[in-house]
C-alpha positions as CSV (number, residue, x, y, z in Angstrom):
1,X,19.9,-3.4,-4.3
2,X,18.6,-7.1,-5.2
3,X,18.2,-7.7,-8.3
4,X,13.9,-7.7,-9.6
5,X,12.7,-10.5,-11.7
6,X,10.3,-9.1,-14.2
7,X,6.6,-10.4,-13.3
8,X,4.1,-11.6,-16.4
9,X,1.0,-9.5,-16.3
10,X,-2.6,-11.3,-15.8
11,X,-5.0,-12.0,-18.5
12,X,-8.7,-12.0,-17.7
13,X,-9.7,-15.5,-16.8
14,X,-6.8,-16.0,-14.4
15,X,-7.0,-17.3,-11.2
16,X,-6.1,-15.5,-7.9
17,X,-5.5,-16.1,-4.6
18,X,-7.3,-14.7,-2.2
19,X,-5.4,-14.9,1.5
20,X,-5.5,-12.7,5.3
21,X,-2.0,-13.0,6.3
22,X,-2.9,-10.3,8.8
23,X,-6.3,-9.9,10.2
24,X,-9.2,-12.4,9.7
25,X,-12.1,-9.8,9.2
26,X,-13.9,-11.6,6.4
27,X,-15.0,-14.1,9.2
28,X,-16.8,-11.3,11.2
29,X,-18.0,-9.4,7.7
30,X,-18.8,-12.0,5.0
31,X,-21.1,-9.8,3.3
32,X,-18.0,-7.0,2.7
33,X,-15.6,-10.2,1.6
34,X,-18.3,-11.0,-1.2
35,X,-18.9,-8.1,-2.5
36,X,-15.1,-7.8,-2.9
37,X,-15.1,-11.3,-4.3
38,X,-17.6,-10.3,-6.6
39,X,-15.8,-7.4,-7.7
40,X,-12.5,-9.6,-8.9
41,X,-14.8,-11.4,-10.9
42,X,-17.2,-8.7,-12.4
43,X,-14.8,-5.9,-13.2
44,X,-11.5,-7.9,-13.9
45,X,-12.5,-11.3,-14.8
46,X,-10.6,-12.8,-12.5
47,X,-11.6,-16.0,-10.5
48,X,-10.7,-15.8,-6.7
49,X,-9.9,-18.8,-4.6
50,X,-9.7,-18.1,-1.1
51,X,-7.6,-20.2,1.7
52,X,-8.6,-22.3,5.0
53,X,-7.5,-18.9,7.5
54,X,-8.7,-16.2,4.9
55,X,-11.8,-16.0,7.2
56,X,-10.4,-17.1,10.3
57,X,-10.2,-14.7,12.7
58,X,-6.7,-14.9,15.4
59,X,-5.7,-18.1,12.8
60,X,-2.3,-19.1,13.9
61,X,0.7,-17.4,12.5
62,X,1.9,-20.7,11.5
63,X,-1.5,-21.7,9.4
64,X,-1.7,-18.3,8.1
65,X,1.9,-18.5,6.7
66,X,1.3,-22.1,5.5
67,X,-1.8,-20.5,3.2
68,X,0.2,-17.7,1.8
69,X,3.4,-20.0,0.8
70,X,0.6,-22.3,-1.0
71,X,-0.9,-19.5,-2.4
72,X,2.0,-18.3,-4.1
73,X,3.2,-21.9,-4.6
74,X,0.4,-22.7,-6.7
75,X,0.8,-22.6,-10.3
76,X,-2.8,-22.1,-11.3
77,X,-2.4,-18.7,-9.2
78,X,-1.4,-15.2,-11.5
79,X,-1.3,-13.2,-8.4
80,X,-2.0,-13.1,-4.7
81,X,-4.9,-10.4,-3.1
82,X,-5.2,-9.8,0.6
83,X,-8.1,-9.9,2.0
84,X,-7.4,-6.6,4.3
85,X,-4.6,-5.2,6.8
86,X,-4.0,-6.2,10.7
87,X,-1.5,-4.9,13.4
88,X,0.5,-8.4,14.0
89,X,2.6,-9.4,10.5
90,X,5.5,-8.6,11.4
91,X,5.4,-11.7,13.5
92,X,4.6,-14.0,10.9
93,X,7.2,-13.0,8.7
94,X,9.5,-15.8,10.6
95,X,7.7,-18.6,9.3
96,X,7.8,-18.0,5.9
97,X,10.4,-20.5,3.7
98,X,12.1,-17.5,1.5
99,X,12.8,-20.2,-1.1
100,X,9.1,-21.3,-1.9
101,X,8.1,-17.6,-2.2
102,X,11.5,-17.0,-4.5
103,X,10.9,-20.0,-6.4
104,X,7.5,-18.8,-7.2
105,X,7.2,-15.5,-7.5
106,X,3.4,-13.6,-8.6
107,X,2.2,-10.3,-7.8
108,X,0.6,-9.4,-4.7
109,X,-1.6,-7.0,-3.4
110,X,-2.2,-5.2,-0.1
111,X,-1.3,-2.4,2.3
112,X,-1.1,-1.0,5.7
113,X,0.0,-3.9,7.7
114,X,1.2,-6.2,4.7
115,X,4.0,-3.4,4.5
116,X,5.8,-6.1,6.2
117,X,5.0,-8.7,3.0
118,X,6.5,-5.9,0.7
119,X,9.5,-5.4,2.3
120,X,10.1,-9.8,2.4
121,X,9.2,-9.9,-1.2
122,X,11.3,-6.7,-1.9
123,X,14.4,-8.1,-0.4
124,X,13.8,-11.3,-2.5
125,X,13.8,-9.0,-6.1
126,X,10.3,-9.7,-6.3
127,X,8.4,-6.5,-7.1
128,X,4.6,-5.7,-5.4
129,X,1.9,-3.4,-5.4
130,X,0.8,-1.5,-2.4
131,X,-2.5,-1.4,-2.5
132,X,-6.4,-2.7,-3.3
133,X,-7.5,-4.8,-0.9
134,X,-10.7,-7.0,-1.2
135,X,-12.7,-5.9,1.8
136,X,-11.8,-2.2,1.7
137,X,-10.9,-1.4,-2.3
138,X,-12.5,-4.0,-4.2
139,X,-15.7,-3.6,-2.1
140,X,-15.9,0.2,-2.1
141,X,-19.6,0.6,-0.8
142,X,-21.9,1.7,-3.6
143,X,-19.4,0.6,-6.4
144,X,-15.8,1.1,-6.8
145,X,-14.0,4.4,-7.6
146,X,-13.4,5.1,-11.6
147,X,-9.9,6.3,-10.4
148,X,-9.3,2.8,-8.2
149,X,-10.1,0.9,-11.2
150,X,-8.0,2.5,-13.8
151,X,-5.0,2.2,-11.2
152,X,-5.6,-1.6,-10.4
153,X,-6.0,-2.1,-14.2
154,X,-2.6,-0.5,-14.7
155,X,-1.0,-3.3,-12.1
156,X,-2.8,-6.3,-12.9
157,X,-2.5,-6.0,-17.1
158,X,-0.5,-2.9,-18.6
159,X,3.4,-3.2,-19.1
160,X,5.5,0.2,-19.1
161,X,4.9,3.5,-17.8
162,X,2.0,5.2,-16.7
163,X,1.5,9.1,-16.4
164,X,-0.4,9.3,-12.7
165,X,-1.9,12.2,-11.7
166,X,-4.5,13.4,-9.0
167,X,-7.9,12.4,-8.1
168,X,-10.4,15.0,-8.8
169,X,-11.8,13.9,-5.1
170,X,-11.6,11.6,-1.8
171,X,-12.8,10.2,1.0
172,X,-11.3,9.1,4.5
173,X,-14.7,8.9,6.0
174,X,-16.4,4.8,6.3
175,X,-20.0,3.5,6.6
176,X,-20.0,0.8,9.5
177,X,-20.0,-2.9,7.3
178,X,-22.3,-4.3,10.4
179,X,-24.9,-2.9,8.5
180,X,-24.5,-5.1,5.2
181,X,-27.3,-2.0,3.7
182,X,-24.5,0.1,3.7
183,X,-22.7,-1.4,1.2
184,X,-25.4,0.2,-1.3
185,X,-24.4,3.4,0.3
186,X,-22.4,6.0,-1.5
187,X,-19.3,7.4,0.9
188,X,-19.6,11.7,1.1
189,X,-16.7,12.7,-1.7
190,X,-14.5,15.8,-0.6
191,X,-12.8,18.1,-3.1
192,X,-9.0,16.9,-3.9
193,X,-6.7,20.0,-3.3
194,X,-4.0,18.1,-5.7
195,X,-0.4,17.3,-4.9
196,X,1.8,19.0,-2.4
197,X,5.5,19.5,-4.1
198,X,8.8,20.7,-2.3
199,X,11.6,20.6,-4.3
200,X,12.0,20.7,-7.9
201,X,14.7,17.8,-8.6
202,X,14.1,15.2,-11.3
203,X,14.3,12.2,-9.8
204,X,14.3,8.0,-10.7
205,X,14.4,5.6,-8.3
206,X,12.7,1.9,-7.0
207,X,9.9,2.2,-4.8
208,X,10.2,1.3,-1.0
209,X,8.3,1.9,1.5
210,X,4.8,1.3,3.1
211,X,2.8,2.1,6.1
212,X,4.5,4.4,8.5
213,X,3.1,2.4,12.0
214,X,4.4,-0.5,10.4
215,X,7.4,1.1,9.3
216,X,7.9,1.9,13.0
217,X,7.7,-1.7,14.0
218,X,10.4,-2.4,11.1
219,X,12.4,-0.4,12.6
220,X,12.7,-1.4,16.1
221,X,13.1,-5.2,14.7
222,X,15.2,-4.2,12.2
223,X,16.2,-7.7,10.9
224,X,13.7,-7.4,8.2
225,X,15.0,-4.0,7.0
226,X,16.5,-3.5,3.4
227,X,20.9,-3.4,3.8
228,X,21.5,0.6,3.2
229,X,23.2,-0.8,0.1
230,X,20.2,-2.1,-1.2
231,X,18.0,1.1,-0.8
232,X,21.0,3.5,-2.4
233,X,19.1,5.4,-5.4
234,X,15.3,4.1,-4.7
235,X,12.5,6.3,-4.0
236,X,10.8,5.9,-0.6
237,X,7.0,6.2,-0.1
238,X,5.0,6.6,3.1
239,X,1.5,6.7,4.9
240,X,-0.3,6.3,7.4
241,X,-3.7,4.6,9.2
242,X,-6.6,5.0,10.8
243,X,-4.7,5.3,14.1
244,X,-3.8,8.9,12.8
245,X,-0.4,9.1,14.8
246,X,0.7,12.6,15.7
247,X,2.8,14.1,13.2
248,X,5.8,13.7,15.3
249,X,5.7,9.9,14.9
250,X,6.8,11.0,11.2
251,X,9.2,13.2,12.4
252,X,10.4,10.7,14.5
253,X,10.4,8.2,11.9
254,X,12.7,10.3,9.2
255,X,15.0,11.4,11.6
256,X,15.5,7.8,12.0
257,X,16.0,7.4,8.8
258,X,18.1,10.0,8.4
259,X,20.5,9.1,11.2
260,X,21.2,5.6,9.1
261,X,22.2,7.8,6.4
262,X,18.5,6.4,4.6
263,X,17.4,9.9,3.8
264,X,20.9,11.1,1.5
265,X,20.6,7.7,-0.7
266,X,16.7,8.8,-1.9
267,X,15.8,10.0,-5.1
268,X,12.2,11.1,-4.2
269,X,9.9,10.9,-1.2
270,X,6.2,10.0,-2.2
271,X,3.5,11.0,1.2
272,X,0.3,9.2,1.2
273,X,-2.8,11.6,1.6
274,X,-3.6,11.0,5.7
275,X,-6.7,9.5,6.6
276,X,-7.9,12.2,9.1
277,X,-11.1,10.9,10.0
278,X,-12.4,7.6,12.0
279,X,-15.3,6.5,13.6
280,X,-13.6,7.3,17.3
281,X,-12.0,10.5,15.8
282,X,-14.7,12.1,13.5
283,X,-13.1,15.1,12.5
284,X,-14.5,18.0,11.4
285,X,-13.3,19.1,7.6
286,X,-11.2,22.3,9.2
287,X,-9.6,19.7,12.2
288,X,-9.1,17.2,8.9
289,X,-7.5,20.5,7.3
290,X,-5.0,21.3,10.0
291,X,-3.9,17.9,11.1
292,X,-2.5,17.3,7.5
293,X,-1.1,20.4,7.5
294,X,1.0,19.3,10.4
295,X,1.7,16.4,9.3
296,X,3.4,18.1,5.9
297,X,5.3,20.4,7.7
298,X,6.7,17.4,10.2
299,X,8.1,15.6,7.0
300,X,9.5,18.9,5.2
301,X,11.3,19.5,8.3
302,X,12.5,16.4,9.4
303,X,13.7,15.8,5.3
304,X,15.3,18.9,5.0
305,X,17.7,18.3,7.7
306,X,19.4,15.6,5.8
307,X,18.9,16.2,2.7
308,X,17.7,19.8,1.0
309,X,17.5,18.9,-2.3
310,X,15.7,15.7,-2.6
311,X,11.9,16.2,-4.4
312,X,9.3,15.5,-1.4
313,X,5.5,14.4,-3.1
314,X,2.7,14.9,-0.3
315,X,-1.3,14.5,-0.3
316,X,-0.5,11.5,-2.9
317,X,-3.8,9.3,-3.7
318,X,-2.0,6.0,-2.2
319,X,-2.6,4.4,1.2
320,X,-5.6,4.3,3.7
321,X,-8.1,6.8,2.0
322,X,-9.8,6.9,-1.1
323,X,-9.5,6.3,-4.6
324,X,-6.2,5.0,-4.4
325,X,-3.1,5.0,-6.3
326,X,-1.8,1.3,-6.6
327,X,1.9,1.9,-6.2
328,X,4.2,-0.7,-7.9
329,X,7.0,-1.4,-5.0
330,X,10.2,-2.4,-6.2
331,X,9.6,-1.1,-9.9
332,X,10.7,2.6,-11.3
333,X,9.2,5.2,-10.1
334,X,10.1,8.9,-12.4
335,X,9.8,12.1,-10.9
336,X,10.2,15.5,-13.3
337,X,9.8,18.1,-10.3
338,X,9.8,21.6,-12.4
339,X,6.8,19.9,-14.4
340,X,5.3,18.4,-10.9
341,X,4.6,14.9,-13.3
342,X,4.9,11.5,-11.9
343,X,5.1,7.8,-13.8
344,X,5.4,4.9,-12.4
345,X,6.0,1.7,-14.3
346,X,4.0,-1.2,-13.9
C-alpha cells in the first residue's frame, strides 16, 4: 500500500478550483453550474475559480488534463471540485505528469466517472473524497440536503473521526435542468430503510473503490489498477449510475475481483444505495424496491464465495443518489459489525 501524505484542511476564505476533467455539462447548463458556484461561496465560504475547458463541452483530453495539473499546481488553490461526472476519463488519465500532481497534492472532489482520478491520486498516497459535485450536489434544486452539508463539512474542515450513520431519507429521482425553474423545485424525498449488514466482523481498513461501470473499465485496462500488494487490508467501496446495470454486472465485477485474490485481502465492503430511477427508466417505488433487492443479493453471493466472513455494508448514502455520504478514499475507514457503527476519518 503507498504510503498517504496527510492533507491540511481548508479554512473558509480559501480558494478552490473548479475543473470538468470528464464531461463539459456546465456549457449546456450554466444556470445549474451557478447555482453550484454560488453554493461554494454561500454555505462554505469558499471562492471558486473555474478553468478554460470547465464549460467546454468534448474539450480535448489534452486541454482538459493541462487545466486539472494547473489546478492542482496552483498554490492559491486548498482543493480541487469537479464540476460533474462523464463516461471517457479513463482516457485522459495518460496525459497527466504524475509528478506535478505528487508534487502538489490538495483534496479533490467528485464521483462516478472521476473514479478513475481517485484511483491516480490513490496510487500516488494522496487521499480523496468521493463525492459532491458542483452541478449535481452543490446545486441540489431547491437548496442543498442538511445531511450533504454536514458530510462535505466533515471533508473540507474537520480532522479525525466521524461517527456516520443513515439518512432519515433520499432521492434517486431528478428535475430536468433545461428548465432553469426547476432549480426552485424541491425533489419528492422517499423514506430511508437504513443500512443493510451481512456479517458481523470488526473491521479497519483504507478506502478504495468508486463507481462500479467505471470500475469495469478499470478493469479491462488494468494498467491503472492498485498492485494486489497495495490494496492488502483496505476496505473497498462500490456504486453504481444512472445507467442502472443489471445486478450481474456486480456479480460479474466481484467475481473478478475475487479471482485476483482482491476479495480475501478486504477488511469491509461499503455498497452505495442504487439509483433505481432515471428519466428513460422511471421506476415505480415497488420496481425501485426489487431491483435493489437484486442487486444485494448479487454482491452477498458473489462475496461469499471468496470470502464468508468479511463485513458487507449495503443501501450506504454515498454515490449517485441523494443526500450523500462524502467518502474519504485512501483514509481509515472503522467498521464495528455487532454494533452495525461506521467512522470514517477525515
Amino acid at each position: 500500500m503507498p504510503s498517504f501524505v496527510t492533507l491540511p484542511k481548508l479554512v473558509r476564505g480559501d480558494q478552490v478550483a473548479v475543473v470538468s476533467p470528464s464531461a463539459g455539462l456546465p456549457e449546456l447548463f450554466p444556470w445549474v453550474q451557478e447555482l453550484g458556484l454560488q453554493r461554494l461561496r454561500e454555505v462554505f465560504g469558499l471562492h471558486p475559480l473555474e478553468y478554460p475547458t470547465t464549460r467546454r463541452m468534448r474539450a480535448p483530453l489534452e486541454a482538459r488534463a493541462q487545466d486539472l495539473m494547473q489546478a492542482f499546481a496552483n498554490p492559491a488553490n486548498k482543493a480541487v471540485f469537479t464540476s460533474i461526472g462523464g463516461d471517457d476519463q479513463l482516457q485522459l488519465l495518460k496525459y497527466l505528469d504524475p509528478t506535478v500532481i505528487r508534487a502538489n497534492p490538495k483534496p479533490f472532489f467528485g464521483y462516478s466517472d472521476n473514479t478513475h482520478l481517485h484511483t491516480f491520486l490513490w496510487n500516488l498516497g494522496i487521499p480523496s473524497y468521493y463525492g459532491s459535485a458542483v452541478m449535481t450536489q452543490l446545486a441540489m434544486q431547491q437548496q442543498m440536503h442538511d445531511y450533504t452539508v454536514q458530510s462535505l463539512t466533515h471533508a473540507l474542515f474537520t480532522t479525525g473521526e466521524v461517527e456516520v450513520s443513515a439518512a432519515a431519507s433520499y432521492t434517486d429521482e431528478g428535475l430536468p435542468w433545461d428548465e432553469p425553474a426547476n432549480l426552485q423545485q424541491t425533489r419528492r424525498l422517499d423514506m430511508n430503510e437504513g443500512w443493510h449488514w451481512d456479517g458481523t466482523a470488526d473491521a479497519t481498513g483504507r478506502l478504495w473503490g468508486g463507481c462500479v461501470e467505471s470500475l469495469v473499465a478499470q478493469v479491462a485496462a488494468e494498467k491503472y489498477l492498485p498492485s494486489p500488494a497495495a490494496l492488502q487490508g483496505s476496505v473497498l467501496y462500490l456504486e453504481t449510475s444512472e445507467s442502472m446495470p443489471p445486478p450481474w454486472v456486480l456479480n460479474y465485477l466481484l467475481t473478478g475481483f475475487g479471482e485476483r485474490g482482491w476479495l480475501q485481502q478486504f477488511q469491509a465492503i461499503l455498497v452505495g444505495r442504487p439509483k433505481a430511477w432515471d428519466f428513460d427508466r422511471p421506476l415505480t417505488r415497488e420496481q425501485k424496491a426489487a431491483y435493489c433487492q437484486q442487486q444485494r443479493a448479487a454482491v452477498v453471493q458473489a462475496v461469499r464465495l471468496y470470502n464468508p466472513l468479511v463485513p458487507i455494508i449495503q443501501n450506504v448514502d454515498f454515490g449517485h443518489t441523494d443526500p450523500q455520504l462524502v467518502l474519504p478514499s485512501g483514509q481509515m475507514a472503522r467498521i464495528l459489525g455487532k454494533e452495525q457503527r461506521l467512522f470514517l476519518t477525515y
